[in-house]
C-alpha positions as YAML, in Angstrom:
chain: A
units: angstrom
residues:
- id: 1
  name: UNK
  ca: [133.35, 131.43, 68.77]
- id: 2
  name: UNK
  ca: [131.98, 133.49, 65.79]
- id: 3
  name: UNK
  ca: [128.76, 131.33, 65.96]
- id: 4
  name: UNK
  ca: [128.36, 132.54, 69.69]
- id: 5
  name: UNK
  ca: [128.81, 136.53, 69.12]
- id: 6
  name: UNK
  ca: [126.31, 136.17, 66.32]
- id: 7
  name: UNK
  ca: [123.74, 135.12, 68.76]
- id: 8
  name: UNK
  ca: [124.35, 137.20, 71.40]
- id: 9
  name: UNK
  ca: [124.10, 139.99, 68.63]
- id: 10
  name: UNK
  ca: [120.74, 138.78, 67.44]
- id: 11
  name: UNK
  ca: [119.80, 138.61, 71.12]
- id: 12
  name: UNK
  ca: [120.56, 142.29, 71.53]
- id: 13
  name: UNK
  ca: [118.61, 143.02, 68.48]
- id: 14
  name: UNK
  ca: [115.34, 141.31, 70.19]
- id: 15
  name: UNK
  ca: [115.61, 142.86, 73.20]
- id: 16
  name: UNK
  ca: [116.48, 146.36, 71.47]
- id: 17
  name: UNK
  ca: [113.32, 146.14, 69.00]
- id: 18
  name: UNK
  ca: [110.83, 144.70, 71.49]
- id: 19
  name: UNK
  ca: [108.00, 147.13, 71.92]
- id: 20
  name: UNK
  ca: [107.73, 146.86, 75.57]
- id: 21
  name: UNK
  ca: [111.93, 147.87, 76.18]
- id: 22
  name: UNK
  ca: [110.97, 150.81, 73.52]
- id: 23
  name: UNK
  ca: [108.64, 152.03, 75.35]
- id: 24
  name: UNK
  ca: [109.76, 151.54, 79.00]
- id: 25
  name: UNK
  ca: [113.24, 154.26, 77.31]
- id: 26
  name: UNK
  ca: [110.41, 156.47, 76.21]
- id: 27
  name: UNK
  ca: [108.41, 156.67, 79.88]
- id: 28
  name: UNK
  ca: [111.98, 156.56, 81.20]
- id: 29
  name: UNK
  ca: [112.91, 159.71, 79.49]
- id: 30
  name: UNK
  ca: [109.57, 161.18, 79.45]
- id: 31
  name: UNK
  ca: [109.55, 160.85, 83.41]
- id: 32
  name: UNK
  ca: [113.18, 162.26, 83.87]
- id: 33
  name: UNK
  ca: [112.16, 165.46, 81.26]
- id: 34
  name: UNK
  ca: [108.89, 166.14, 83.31]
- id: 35
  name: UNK
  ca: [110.54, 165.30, 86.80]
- id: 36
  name: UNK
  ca: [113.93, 168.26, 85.70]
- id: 37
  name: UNK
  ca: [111.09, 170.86, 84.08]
- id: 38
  name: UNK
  ca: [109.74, 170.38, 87.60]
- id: 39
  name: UNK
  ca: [112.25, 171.40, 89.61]
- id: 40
  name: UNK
  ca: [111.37, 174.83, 88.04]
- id: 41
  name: UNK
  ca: [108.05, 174.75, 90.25]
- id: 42
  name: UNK
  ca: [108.69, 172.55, 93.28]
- id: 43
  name: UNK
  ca: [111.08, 172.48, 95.82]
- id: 44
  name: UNK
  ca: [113.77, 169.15, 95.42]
- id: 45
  name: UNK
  ca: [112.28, 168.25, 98.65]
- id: 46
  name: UNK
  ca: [108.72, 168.08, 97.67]
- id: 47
  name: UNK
  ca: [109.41, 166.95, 94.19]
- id: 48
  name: UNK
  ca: [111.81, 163.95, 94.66]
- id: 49
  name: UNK
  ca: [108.64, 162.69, 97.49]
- id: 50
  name: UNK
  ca: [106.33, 162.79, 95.09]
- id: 51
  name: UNK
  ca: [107.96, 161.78, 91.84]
- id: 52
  name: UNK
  ca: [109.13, 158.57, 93.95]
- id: 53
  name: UNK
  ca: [105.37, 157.78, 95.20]
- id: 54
  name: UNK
  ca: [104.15, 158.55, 91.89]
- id: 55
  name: UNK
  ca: [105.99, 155.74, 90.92]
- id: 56
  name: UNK
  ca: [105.47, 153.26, 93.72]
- id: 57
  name: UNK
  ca: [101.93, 153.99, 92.97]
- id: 58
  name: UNK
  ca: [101.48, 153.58, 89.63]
- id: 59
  name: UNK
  ca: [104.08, 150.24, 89.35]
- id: 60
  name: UNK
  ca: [101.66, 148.73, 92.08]
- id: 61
  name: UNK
  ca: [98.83, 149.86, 89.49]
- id: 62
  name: UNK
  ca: [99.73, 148.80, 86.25]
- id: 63
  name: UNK
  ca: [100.78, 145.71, 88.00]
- id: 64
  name: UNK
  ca: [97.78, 144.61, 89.32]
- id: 65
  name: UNK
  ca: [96.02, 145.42, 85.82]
- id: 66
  name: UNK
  ca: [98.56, 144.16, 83.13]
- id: 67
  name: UNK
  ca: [100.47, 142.05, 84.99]
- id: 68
  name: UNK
  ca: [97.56, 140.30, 86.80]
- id: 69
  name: UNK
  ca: [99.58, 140.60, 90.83]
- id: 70
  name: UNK
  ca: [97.35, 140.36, 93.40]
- id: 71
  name: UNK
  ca: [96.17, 143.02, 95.67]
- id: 72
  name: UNK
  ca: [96.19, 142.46, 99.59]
- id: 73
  name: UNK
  ca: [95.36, 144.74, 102.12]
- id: 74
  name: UNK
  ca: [99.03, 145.39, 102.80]
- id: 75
  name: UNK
  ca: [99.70, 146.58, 99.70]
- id: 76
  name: UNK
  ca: [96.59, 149.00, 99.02]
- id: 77
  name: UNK
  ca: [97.55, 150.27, 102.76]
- id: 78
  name: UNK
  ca: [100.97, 150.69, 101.67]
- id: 79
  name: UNK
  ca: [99.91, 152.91, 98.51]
- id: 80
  name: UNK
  ca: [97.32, 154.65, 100.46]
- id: 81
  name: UNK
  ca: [99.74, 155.80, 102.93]
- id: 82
  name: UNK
  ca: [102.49, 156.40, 100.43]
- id: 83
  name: UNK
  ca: [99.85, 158.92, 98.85]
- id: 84
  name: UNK
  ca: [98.93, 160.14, 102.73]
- id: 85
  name: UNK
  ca: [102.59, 161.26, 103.17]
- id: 86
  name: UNK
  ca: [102.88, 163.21, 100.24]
- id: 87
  name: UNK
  ca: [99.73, 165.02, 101.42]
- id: 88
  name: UNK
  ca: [101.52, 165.78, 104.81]
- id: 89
  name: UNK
  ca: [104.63, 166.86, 102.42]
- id: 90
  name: UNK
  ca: [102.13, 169.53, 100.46]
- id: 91
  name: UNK
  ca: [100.10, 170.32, 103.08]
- id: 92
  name: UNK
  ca: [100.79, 173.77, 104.51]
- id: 93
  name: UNK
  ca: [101.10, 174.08, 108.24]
...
């Protein structure tokens, strides 16, 4: 039973020290810094839209270039319109 907490310990340890978990905490609390320094600016219901496209957007993105997904139609409509509504959201009228 020792054995087994010992390697669940040095499993924690990988996943803690791997770069990519690093730096997905660091964009995590980069993202939730810029998104409350916003709120100074925006209005929550203009900011939470386009924080949560932002995302969406930029997840379809990086995985299409890192990841190697595939891109279909559906999905570059999807983003296009995502981006479309948060025009509608900051457009005046």
């Amino acid at each position: 039973m020792g054995s087994r907490t010992a390697q669940e310990l040095a499993s924690v340890k990988v996943i803690v020290t791997d770069p990519y978990f690093l730096g997905a905490i660091f964009f995590y609390g980069l993202s939730f810094i810029v998104y409350y320094l916003s709120l100074a600016h925006i209005d929550l219901s203009k900011a939470y839209p386009l924080f949560s496209t932002t995302v969406i957007v930029a997840l379809f993105l990086i995985s299409t270039a890192f990841l190697g997904e595939t891109i279909s139609v559906a999905k570059i409509i999807g983003a296009l319109l995502c981006v479309a509504g948060i025009v509608l959201i900051f457009t005046k009228g």
